[in-house]
C-alpha positions as CSV (number, residue, x, y, z in Angstrom):
1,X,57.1,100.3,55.7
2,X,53.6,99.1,55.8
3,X,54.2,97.5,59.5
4,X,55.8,100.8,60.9
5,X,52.5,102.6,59.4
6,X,50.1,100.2,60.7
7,X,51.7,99.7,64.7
8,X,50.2,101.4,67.2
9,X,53.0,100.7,70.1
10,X,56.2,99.2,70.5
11,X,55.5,95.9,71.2
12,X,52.8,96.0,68.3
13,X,55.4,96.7,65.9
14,X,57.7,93.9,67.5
15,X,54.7,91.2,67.5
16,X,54.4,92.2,63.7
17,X,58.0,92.0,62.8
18,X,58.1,88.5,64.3
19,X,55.4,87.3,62.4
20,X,57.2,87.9,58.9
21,X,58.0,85.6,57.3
22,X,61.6,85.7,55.8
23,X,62.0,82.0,54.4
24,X,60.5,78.5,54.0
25,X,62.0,75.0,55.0
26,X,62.6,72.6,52.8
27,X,59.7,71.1,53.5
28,X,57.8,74.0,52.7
29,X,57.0,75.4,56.2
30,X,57.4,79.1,56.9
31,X,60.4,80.7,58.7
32,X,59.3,84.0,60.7
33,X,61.7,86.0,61.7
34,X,61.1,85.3,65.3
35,X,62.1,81.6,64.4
36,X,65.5,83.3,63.2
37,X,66.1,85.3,67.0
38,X,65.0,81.7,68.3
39,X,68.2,80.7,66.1
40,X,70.7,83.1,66.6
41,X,70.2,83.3,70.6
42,X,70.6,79.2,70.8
43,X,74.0,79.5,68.2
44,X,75.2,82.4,70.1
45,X,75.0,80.4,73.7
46,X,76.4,77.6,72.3
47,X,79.7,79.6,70.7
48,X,79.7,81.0,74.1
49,X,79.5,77.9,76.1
50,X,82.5,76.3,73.3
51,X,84.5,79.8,74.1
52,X,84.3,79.1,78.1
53,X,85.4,75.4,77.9
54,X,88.3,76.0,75.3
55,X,89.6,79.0,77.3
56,X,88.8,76.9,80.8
57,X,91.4,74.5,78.8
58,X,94.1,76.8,77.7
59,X,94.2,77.9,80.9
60,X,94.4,74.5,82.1
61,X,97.4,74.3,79.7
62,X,98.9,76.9,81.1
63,X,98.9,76.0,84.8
64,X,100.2,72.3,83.7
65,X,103.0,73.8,81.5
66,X,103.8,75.9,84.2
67,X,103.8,73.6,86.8
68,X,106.1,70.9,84.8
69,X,108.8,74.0,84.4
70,X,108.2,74.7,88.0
71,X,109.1,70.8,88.6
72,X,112.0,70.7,85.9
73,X,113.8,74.1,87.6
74,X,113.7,73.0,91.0
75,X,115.4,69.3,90.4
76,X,118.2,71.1,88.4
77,X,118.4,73.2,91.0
78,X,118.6,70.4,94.1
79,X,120.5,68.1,91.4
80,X,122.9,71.1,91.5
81,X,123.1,71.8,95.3
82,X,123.9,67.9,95.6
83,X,127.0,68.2,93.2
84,X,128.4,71.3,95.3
85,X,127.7,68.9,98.7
């Protein structure tokens, strides 16, 4: 409450809320919570970059399975217009 007293703009009060400190390392160095954003933005790109590839290779998936049953329906059906010739 102290930090929304004291502010005297926006970016004041977001300059103070960075410097917090929230935890400490186990080395004993403090953990602001800017150092947290810092953290979440570079996890939250990298699950994002993990999502893109894995759907990029279901998608992959798909177009191979596709193609193979593409590939197995249309030698049935040429093995079958041989039989009839």
């Amino acid at each position: 409450m102290a930090v929304l007293a004291l502010t005297t703009s926006l970016a004041d009060m977001r300059q103070r809320l960075g410097r917090m400190v929230v935890a400490t390392s186990h080395d004993g160095q403090p953990i602001t919570a800017d150092d947290l954003v810092s953290i979440t933005l570079y996890l939250s790109l990298c699950l994002y970059v993990s999502l893109c590839v894995y759907v990029s290779l279901y998608l992959s998936l798909c177009l191979y399975v596709s193609l193979c049953v593409y590939v197995s329906l249309s030698l049935s059906l040429y093995a079958s217009v041989c039989v009839f010739m």
